[in-house]
KOLFITOR-694020 format. One record per atom (N, C-alpha, C): x, y, z. Coordinates in pm, whole numbers, plus 50000, padded with zeros to 5 digits. Layout:
<rs>
XYZ
...
</rs>
This chain:
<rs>
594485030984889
595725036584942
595495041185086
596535034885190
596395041785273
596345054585334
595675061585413
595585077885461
596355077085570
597415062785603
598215069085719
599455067385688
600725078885729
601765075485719
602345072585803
602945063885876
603925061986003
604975063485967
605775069886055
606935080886067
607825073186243
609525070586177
610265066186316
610725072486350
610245082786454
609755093686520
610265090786673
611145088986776
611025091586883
611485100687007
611575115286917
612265122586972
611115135886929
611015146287082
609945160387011
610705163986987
611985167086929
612785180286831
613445174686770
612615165586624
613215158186512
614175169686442
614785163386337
615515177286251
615425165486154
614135164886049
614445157885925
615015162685836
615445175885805
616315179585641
614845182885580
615255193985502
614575201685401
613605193485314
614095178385255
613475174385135
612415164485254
612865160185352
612005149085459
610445158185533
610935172485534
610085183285566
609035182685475
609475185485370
608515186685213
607465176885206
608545158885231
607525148585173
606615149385319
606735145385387
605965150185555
604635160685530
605905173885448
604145180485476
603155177685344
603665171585227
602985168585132
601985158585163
602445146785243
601375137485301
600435146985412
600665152185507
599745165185580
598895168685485
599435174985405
598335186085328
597415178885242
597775165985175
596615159885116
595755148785190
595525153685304
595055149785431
595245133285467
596545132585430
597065121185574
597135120285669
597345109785767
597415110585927
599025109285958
599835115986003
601285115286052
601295105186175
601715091086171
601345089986270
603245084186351
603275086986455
604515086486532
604365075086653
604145062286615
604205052586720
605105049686806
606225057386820
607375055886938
607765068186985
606685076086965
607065092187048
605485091787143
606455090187240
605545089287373
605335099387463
604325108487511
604525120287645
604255110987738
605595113387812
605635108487959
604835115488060
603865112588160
603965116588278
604705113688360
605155126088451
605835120088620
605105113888675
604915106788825
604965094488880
603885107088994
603785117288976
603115126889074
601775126388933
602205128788787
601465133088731
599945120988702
600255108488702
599505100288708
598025097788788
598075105588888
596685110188949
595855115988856
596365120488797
595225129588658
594595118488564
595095111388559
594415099288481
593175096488535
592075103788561
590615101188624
589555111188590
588965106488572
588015108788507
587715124688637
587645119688774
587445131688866
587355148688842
588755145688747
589225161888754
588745166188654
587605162688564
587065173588471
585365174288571
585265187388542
583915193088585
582525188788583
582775183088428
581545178088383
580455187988285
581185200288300
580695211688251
580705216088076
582575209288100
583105209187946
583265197087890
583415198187758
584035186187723
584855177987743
586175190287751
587445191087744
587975198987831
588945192187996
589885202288067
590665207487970
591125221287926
591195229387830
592615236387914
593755242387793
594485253387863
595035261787772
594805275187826
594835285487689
596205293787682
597175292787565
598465295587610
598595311487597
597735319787591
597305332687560
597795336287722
596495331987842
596115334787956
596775323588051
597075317287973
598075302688127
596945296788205
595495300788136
594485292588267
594045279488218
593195278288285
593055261588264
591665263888312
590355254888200
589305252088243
588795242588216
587325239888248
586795224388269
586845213588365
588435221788405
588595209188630
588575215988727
588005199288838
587845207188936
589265199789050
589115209989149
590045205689277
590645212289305
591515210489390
591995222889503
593295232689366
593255241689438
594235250389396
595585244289398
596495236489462
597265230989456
596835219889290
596105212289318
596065201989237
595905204689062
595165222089078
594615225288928
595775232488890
596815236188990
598505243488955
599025231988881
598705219188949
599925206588883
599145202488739
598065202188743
597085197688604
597105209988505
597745220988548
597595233088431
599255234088419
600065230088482
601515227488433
601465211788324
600975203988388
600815191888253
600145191388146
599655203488149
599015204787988
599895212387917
600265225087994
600915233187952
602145225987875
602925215987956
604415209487909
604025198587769
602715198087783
601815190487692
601975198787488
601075214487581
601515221687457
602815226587410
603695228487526
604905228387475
605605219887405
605595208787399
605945195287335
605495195687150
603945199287219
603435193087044
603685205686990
603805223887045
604385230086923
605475231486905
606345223786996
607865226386942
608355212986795
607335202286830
607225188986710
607105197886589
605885202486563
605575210086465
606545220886428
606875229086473
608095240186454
609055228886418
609885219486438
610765210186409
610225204286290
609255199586265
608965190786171
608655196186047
607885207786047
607565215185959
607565229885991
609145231285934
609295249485963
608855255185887
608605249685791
607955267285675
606355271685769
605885258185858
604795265885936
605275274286016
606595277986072
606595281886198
606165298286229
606515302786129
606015319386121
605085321986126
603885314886082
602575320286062
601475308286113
602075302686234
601335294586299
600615301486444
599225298286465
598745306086562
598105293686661
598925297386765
598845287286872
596695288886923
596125276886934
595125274387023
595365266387122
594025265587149
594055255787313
594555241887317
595285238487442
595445224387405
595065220087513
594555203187519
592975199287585
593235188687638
592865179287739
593625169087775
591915165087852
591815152587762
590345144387766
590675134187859
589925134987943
589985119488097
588595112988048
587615114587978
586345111587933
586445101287830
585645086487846
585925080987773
585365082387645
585605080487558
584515079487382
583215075287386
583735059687429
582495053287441
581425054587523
580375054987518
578995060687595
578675074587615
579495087487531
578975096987589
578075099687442
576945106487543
575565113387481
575845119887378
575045123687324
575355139187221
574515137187087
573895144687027
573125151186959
573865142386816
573405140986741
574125134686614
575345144086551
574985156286536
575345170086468
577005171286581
577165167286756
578245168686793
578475150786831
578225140586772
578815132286782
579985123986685
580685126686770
582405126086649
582665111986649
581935104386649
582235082586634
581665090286475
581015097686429
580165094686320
581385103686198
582025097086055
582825108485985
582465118986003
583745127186005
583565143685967
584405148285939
584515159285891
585885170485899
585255185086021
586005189286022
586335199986148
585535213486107
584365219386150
583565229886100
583155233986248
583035246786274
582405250986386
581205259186351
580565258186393
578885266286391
579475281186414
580005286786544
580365299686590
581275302286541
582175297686513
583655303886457
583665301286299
583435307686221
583995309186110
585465315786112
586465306386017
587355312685978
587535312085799
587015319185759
587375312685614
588755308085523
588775298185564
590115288885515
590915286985605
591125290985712
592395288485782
592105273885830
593345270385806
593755252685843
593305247185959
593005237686073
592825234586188
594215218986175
594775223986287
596055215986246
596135211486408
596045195086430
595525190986594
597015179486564
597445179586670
598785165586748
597615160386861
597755148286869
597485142786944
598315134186983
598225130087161
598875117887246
597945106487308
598375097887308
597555087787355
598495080987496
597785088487620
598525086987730
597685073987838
597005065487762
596285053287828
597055046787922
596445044188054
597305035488127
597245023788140
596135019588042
595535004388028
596175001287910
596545003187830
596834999687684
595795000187598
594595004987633
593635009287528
593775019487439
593955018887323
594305026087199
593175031287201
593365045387121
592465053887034
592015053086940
591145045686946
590095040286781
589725049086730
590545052486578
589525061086520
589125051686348
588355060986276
588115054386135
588345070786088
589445064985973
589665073685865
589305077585752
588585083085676
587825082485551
588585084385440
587815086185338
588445089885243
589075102685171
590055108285082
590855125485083
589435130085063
590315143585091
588725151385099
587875156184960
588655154584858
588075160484710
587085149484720
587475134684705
586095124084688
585245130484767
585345132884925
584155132184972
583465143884928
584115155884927
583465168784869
582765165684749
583345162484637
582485154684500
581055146184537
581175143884656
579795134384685
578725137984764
579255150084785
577945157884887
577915173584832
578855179784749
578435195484726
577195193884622
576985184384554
575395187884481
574335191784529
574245184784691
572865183784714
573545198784826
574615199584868
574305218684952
574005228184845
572505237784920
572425249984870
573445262584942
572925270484842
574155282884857
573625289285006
574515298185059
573875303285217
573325314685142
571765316785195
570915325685173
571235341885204
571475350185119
571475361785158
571275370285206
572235377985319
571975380285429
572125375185521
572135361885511
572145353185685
573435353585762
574355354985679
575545357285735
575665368085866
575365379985751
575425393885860
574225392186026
573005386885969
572255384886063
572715376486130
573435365886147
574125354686263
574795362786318
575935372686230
576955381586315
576555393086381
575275395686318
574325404586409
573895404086541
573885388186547
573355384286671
574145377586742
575435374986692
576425368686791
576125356286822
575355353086689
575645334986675
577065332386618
577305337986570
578515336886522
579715349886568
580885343886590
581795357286600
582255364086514
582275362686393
582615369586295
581505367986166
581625368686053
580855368685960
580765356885908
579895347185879
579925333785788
580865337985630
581575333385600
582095331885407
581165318485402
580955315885248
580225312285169
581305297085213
582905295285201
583455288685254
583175279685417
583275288085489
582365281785632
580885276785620
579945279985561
578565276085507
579045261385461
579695263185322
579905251885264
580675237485387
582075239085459
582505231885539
581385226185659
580345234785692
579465230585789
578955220185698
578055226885610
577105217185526
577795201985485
578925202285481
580105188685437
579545180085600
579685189985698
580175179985812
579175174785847
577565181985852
576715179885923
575795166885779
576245171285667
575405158685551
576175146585602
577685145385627
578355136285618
578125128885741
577485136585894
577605127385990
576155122985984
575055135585915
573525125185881
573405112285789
574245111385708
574355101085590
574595086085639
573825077485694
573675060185770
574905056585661
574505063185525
574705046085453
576725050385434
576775065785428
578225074085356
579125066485523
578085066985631
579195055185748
579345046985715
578635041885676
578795026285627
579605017985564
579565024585446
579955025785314
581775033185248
581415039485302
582275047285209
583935044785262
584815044785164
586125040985205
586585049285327
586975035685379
587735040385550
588475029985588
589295034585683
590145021685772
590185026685868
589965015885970
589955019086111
591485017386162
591855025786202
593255029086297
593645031086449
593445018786518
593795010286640
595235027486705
595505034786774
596515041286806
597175038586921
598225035086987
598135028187072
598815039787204
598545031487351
598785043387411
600915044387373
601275057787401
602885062987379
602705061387256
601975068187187
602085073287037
600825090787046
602025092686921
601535105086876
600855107486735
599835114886673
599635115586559
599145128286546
599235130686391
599065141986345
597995150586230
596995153986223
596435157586092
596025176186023
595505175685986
594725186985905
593465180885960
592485186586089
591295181586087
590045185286001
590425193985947
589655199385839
589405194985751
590285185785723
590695177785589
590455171385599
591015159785731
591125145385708
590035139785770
588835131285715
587885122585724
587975114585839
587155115885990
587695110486075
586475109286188
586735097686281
585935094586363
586295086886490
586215094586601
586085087886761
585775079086769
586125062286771
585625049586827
585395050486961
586845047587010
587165043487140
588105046587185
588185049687310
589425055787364
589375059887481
590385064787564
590445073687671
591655077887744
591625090487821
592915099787879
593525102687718
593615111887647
594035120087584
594815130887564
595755136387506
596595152687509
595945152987352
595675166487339
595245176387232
596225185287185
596165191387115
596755205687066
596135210486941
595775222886939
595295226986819
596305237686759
596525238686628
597045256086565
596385252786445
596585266986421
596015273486319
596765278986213
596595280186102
597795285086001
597185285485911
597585299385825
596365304285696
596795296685565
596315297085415
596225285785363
597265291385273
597845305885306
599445309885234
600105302585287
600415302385422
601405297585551
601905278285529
600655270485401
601165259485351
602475254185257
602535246785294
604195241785204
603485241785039
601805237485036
601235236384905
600005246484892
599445255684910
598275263984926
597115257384877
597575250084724
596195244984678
595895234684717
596495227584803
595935214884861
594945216484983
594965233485003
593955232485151
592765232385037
591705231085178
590135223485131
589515242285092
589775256085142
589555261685020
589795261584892
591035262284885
591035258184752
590185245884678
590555237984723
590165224784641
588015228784632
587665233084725
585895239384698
586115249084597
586875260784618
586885266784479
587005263384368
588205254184375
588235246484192
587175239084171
586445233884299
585545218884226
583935229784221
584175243884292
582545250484263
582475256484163
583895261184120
584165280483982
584205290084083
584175288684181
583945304884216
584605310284382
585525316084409
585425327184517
584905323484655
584805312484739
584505312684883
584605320984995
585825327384962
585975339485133
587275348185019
</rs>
C-alpha cells in the first residue's frame, strides 16, 4: 500500500469540509505523505537571486528563520540582501502555517510554530557522519531536544529552477518498523537522563520515550541490509509542489534534490484528530508500559 496520498490542492487556504479534514488527517497521523503537486510557492522575479547556493554561510545547515525573533540565520550578504531573504522565508512560513490551520483545524489551537528553513545546498555530495546522514531511513529524533511525544509536523516546497525533483524514499508505517528494531534497544540506564540534563547535553530531561525514538533512528540508519531491504518507494517530488508529513512517523530519506522551503510545528499528541496513532502511543502499546 502506498504511504503517499496526493491531494488536488492548488490553493494555500483550502476549505475541505469537516469529513475531507478527518480523512486528510487520518492519512497524516498513520504516517502518510500529503502530497500537493499543483500548489506551488512562487518567487518574485527579484526573489530568484536566492536560488544559490552563495547565500548560506556554510556554517549551518540550513538558512533558518525564527518566527519568535523575525531573524534569520545561516546567510551571508549585505544587509539589504539578508532583509529580502528573511522576508522570503518569512512569506514562506506564512503560507505553510496558514495550509495547515486550513487543512487541519482541530490543529490550530495547540499548534506551536518552529523554524522554517530554506535549503540552497544540494543533497547529493554533502559529508556527514552516518548518525546525521538523512539519504539513509529515519524518523525525526534529536540528541538535545527531547520532547516526550510531541509530534514534529514539517510542509515542504520544492522551489527547483531546473526541474530537479526532491528524491526521497519512503519506508514503511511506523508500528512495522518499531516491531523490528525495539528487541534489540536496551532500556536508558538510570540516571543518565538527569546527568545529560545536568550537563546541558540535553535541554531538558531525556523520557524513556526520547531514548527509545533515538535508538529507532540511529539502529535504523546503521542497519545496510533494513536500507536495502525493507519496504519503501521512492517518491520523485517535483519542483511547484508541496508535501506534507509527521516526521516522526513517517520513514524517510534525502536522495536528491535542491533549493528547498521547510516549515516545522509542533503539536502535543492530545492536540491530534487520533491521539493513539502518534508514535507514543503506539511504543507504549507495543512495550506495556509508560514512556514520558
Amino acid at each position: 500500500m502506498s504511504q503517499i496520498e496526493t491531494l488536488d490542492i492548488a490553493d494555500w487556504a483550502p476549505q475541505p469540509g469537516d469529513a475531507e479534514s478527518r480523512r486528510l488527517a487520518a492519512a497524516l497521523e498513520a504516517g502518510k505523505v500529503l502530497f500537493l503537486p499543483r500548489l506551488r510557492f512562487e518567487l518574485q522575479q527579484r526573489e530568484k537571486r536566492f536560488l544559490d547556493p552563495r547565500w548560506s554561510d556554510r556554517k549551518a545547515k540550513n538558512i533558518s528563520y525564527d518566527p519568535v525573533s523575525k531573524a534569520i540565520k545561516g546567510a551571508q550578504g549585505n544587509a539589504s540582501d539578508l532583509e529580502d531573504l528573511r522576508h522570503l522565508v518569512e512569506r514562506f512560513h506564512q503560507r505553510a502555517v496558514g495550509l495547515i490551520r486550513h487543512l487541519l483545524p482541530h490543529y490550530t489551537t495547540q499548534l506551536r510554530l518552529a523554524r522554517a528553513s530554506f535549503r540552497p545546498m544540494p543533497v547529493a555530495g554533502r559529508a556527514s557522519s552516518w548518525r546525521k546522514d538523512d539519504s539513509r531511513l529515519h524518523v525525526d529524533a534529536f540528541p538535545s531536544r527531547p520532547n516526550r511525544g510531541e509530534r514534529i509536523l514539517r510542509v515542504f516546497a520544492n522551489v527547483n529552477p531546473r526541474g530537479e525533483p526532491r528524491v526521497w524514499r519512503v519506508g514503511e508505517p511506523f508500528a512495522d518498523m518499531a516491531q523490528r528494531f525495539l528487541p534489540k534497544i536496551p532500556r536508558q540506564l538510570p540516571g543518565a537522563a538527569a546527568v545529560l540534563s545536568t550537563l546541558r547535553i540535553t535541554k531538558s530531561r531525556r523520557s524513556e520515550y526520547d531514548h527509545t525514538m533515538l535508538q529507532l533512528h540511529d539502529r535504523m540508519k546503521a542497519d545496510a541490509d533494513y536500507q536495502k531491504n525493507a519496504p519503501q518507494q521512492t517518491m520523485p517530488f517535483p519542483p511547484g509542489s508541496v508535501w506534507i508529513c509527521f516526521s516522526d512517523q513517517t520513514s524517510h530519506a534525502a536522495m536528491g534534490g535542491q533549493y528547498l522551503f521547510e516549515q516545522t510545528l509542533h503539536l502535543p499528541v492530545a492536540g491530534l484528530y487520533d491521539p493513539q496513532s502518534a508514535p507514543l502511543r503506539v511504543l507504549e502499546k507495543l512495550m506495556g508500559r509508560a514512556l514520558a
